[in-house]
C-alpha positions as CSV (number, residue, x, y, z in Angstrom):
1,X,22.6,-61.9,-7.6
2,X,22.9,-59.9,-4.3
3,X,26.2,-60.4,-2.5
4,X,26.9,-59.2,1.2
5,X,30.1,-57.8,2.4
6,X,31.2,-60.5,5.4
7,X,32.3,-57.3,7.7
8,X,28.3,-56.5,8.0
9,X,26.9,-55.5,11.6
10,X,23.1,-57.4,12.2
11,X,21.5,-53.6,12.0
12,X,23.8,-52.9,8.7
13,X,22.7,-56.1,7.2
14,X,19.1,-55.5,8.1
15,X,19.2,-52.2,6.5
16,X,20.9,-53.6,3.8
17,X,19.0,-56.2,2.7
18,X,15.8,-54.4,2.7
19,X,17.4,-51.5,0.7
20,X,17.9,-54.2,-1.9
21,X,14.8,-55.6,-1.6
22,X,12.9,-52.3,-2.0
23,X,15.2,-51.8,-5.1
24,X,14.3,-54.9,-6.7
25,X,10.7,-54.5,-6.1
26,X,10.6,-51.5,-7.5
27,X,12.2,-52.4,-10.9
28,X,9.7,-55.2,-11.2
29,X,7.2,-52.6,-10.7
30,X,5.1,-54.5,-7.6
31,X,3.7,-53.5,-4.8
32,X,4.8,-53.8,-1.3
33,X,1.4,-56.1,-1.1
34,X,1.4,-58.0,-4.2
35,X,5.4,-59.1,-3.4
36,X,4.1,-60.1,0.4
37,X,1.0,-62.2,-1.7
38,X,3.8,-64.1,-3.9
39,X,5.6,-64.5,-0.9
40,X,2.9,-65.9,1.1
41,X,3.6,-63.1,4.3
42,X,1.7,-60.3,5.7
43,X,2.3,-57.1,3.7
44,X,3.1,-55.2,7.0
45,X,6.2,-57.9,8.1
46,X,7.4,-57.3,4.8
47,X,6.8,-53.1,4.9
48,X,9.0,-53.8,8.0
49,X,11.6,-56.2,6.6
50,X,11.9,-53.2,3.6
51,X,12.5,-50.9,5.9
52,X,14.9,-53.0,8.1
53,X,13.4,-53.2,11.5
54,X,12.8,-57.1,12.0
55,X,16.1,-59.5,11.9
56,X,14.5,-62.0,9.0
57,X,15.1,-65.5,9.0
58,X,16.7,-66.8,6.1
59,X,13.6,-68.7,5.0
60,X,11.9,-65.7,4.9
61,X,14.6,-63.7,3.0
62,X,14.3,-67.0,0.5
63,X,10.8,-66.4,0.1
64,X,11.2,-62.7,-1.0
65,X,13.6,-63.6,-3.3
66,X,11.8,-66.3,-4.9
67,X,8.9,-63.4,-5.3
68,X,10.8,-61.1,-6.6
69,X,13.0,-63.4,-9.3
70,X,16.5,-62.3,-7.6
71,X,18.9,-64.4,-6.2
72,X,20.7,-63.3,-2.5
73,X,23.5,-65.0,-1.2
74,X,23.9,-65.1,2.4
75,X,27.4,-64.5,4.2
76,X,27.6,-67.8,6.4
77,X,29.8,-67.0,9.7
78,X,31.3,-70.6,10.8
């Protein structure tokens, strides 16, 4: 499971997430394209999302997770 520090700036969590992304990807040996297929997005949204350039939403982030078999937990600000 992914864990996020609660002290994360939007452009540190962006850059963050797809860091971890990319990294999970990678050790499940897919493709930027075959984990956008799974996730049912458009491979360039998530070449962007990878690279941390679009704030996604967390139905998106749970979408990519579900692709890629990991678990993220989201800090929740209240």
């Amino acid at each position: 499971m992914y864990n996020y520090k609660n002290n994360y700036t939007s452009m540190d969590f962006q850059n963050e997430i797809g860091k971890l992304l990319k990294e999970a990807r990678e050790k499940a040996g897919l493709t930027q394209a075959e984990v956008a297929k799974k996730a049912g997005i458009n491979v360039n949204y998530y070449a962007r999302v990878e690279r941390g350039e679009p704030e996604a939403r967390a139905v998106i982030l749970n979408k990519l997770a579900k692709a890629l078999n990991i678990k993220i937990k989201l800090p929740l600000e209240g």
